[in-house]
C-alpha positions, 0 to 999 in steps of 0.5 A: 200193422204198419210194414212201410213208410215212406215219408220225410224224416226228422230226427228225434232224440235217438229215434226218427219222426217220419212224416207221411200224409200229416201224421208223424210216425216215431221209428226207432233206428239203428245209428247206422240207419240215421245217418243214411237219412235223407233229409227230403224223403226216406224209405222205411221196412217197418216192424210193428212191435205191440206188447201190452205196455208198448206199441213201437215201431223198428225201422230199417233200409233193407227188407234183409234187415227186417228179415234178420231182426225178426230172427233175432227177437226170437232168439231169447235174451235178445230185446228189440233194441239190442236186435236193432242193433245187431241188425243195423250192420251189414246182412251179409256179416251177420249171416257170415259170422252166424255160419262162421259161429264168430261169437267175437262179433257179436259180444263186440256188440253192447248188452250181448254177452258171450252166452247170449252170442252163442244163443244166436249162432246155435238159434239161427244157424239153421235158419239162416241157410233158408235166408240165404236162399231169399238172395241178400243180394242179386247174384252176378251175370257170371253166377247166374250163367252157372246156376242155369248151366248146372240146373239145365243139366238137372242138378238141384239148387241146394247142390249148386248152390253148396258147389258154388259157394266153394269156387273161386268164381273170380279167377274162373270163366263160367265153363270153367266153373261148371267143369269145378263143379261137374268134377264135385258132383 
């Protein structure tokens, strides 16, 4: 199974031909995908996906994006291509809108209908919360203080975590969120 290429890119069609050690590797992308291609070297997340009629490969930027195109497979009536698809935006507005059950997001999506968006955000709603603690992104310094304040103090993480997220970490110094927080508790 191949997870990873790195390579330099050419454009094929609406898929990109990665050119590693002499083979050319066909990588289907998402349109957002190609047009952060470098044309010297680029760096691939691959999913393998093998049926016995086909052996494609679903390239992305991000390992989040892999994670999440994984999720969306699973959810039936959801294809690779259009998983692809979905998955080409922004990690953290998918998982916003599964939370937020914003089915205009993703019926705004071509070949997703209203039924099928529900799907996903009934499928995934649970899932996403585990993702979510993979960290999309790194947390701030300020945050962190925060987590290792609360934690220090023999709070859990899923508590933290559920407090935090409620907080107005912008307009707020790092005891003065953990005073929010402590008064939460």
């Amino acid at each position: 199974m191949i997870n990873y290429l790195k390579g330099k890119p050419s454009l094929v069609d609406d898929s990109v031909m990665i050119l590693v050690g002499g083979v050319g590797y066909r990588v289907e992308v998402g349109t957002f995908c190609r047009t952060q291609l470098k044309t010297d070297e680029v760096e691939l997340y691959i999913y393998t996906y093998v049926r016995e009629d086909r052996l494609e490969l679903y390239g992305f930027l991000k390992p989040e994006q892999l994670r999440l195109f994984k999720l969306m497979i699973n959810v039936s009536g959801v294809g690779p291509k259009t998983a692809l698809e979905i998955v080409d935006r922004n990690p953290e507005q998918i998982i916003h809108a599964v939370q937020n059950a914003q089915v205009n997001f993703f019926s705004a999506i071509p070949r997703i209908g209203k039924k099928t968006a529900q799907k996903i955000i009934l499928e995934l709603k649970p899932k996403l919360g585990s993702l979510k603690e993979l960290s999309l992104g790194p947390r701030s310094e300020k945050e962190q203080d925060i987590y290792e304040t609360l934690s220090a103090l023999g709070y859990e993480e899923n508590a933290i975590e559920d407090a935090v997220s409620r907080l107005d970490l912008d307009n707020l110094t790092v005891e003065e969120a953990v005073k929010e927080v402590l008064k939460g508790f």
